[in-house]
Steps between C-alpha positions, in 0.01 A plus 500: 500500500834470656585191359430222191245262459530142444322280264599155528847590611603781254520821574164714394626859455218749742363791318468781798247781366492791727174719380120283587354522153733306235573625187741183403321334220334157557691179473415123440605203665524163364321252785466127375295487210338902563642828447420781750484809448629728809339857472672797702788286616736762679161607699616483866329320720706442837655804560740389792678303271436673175401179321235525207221321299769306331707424796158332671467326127890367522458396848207244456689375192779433716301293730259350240485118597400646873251756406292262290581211799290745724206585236475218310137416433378720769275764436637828582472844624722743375616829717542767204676828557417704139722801580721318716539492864427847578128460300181273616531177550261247318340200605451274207261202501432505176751492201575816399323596166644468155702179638648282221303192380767299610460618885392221709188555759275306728169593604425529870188590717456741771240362691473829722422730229301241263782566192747314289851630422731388219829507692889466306590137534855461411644221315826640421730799500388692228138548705744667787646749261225584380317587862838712544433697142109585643687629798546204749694513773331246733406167426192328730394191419223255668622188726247279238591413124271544205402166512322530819475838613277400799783226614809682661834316449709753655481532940595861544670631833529868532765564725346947549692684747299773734628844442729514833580101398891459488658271216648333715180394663416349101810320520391323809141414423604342146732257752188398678322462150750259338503310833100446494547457143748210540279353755222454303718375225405794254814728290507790497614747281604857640526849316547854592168710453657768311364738821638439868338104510556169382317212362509121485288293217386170541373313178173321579287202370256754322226316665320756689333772484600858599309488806731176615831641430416826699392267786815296519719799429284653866601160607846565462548832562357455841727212616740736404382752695452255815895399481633931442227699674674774580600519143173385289182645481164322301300741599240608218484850575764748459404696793543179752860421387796623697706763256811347547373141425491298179169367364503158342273616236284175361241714330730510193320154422178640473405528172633818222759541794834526361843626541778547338646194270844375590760713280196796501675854531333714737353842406735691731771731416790253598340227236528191757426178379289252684811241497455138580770425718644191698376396851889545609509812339211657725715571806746700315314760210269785499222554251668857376803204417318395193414741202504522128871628540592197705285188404564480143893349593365310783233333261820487264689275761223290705165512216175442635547376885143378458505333223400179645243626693216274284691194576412554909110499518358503815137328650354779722289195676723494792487885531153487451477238774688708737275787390224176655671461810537889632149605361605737268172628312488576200595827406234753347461492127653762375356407111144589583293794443 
């Protein structure tokens, strides 16, 4: 890496390893009240920016409070890359085998396939260093908490550019977002993706289903569509949206839909962060701004920008009333067989 870490304001030094399979010897870190131990840490695994297994490990230390913010009680999916970036990429529902007993999980159905799934549930820091010594790079957690994984608490808008979709055009839309967000009286709480897109969280009343959230999120997205329609697209289908336009995507309510957490690296060779960011702010950055070089001193200076995000809870019944009023129906269940 071309430049130092920072954990909590001091200066982490970055250990740049320049062959794929390490031969540095493993190393333990001291996380609250668990020690970790980091196998293969000089292993590369974003090779634009040289930065390794330990460099991912330093980077979520130095963003701790934020990281755990994002996953706390959540069940979670975890993005594994074993030999790094330039091997397969896993899925992982369940937690990984030969897990501590002090790792954390919650037990969620999948009512499509008939099956349970013991997912990580993190509680603190330790948990995320630990999903970063299996080989973690992403972090995906549910919008519902362990204690009612069928009650969503988080409102999810996926702001997901079209491949000939400029940023500029994201920039716009996310205006015409926090301006139907204000008018229903509802915060919101923007981030980059990590990719080319941006998203905006809403904490929720977990008070309805999965099914309910998706339909208000339609709700939304299409009165956002009706006030930018040369710029928004709802359509379901990838085939019927214009290339250059940006879909409003409200699926990622559905159910064991998930995206990246806030302060998530991306598993991309330029390691961006999915960075929570000010409304102001939106008008003047670019998602390639924020990566594990970059967001450990802005964390440093500003901390977790959504840190009071549980203190703004939202009703969806006017959304959901709106949703009444234009006849949106209820969008296919994506949970069933």
């Amino acid at each position: 890496m071309s430049g130092p870490l920072r954990h909590g304001g001091r200066a982490c030094s970055s250990i740049v390893a320049r062959v794929a399979k390490s031969a540095a010897p493993a190393i333990e870190l001291s996380v609250g009240e668990h020690t970790v131990r980091v196998s293969n840490p000089d292993r590369v695994y974003f090779p634009e920016l040289g930065a390794t297994k330990l460099d991912l490990a330093r980077y979520y230390l130095s963003v701790g409070d934020g990281i755990v913010n994002a996953l706390r009680d959540r069940p979670c999916m975890l993005h594994r890359f074993p030999k790094g970036l330039s091997g397969d990429k896993v899925h992982q529902k369940r937690l990984p085998a030969g897990a501590p007993d002090w790792i954390p999980t919650v037990r969620v159905f999948f009512p499509r396939y008939g099956r349970h799934a013991d997912e990580l549930c993190v509680h603190g820091l330790a948990e995320v260093i630990w999903a970063v010594q299996m080989s973690t790079v992403e972090f995906h957690p549910w919008n519902s908490r362990a204690a009612d994984t069928e009650s969503p608490d988080e409102w999810r808008i996926d702001l997901d550019p079209m491949p000939d979709c400029p940023w500029s055009r994201v920039q716009r839309v996310a205006g015409v977002v926090h301006e139907v967000l204000d008018e229903l009286g509802a915060t919101g709480w923007p981030k980059t993706s990590g990719g080319s897109g941006l998203h905006v969280y809403v904490r929720i009343a977990p008070e309805y289903g999965f099914q309910q959230v998706r339909r208000a999120a339609l709700a939304f997205a299409q009165e956002v569509e009706r006030r930018a329609p040369a710029d928004v697209t709802t359509a379901w289908w990838r085939r019927d949206r214009d290339p250059a336009q940006l879909f409003v995507d409200y699926n990622q309510n559905a159910r064991d839909h998930t995206i990246a957490a806030a302060y998530s690296v991306r598993g991309v060779s330029a390691a961006t962060v999915s960075t929570p960011v000010r409304w102001p702010e939106v008008d003047d950055i670019h998602p390639r701004d924020f990566t594990i070089e970059t967001v450990p001193a802005r964390y440093a200076e500003l901390g977790d920008v959504q840190a009071d995000m549980d203190d703004a809870v939202f009703d969806l019944a006017p959304l959901l009333e709106l949703a009444d009023r234009h006849g949106v129906d209820e969008p296919a269940d994506l949970d069933q067989p």
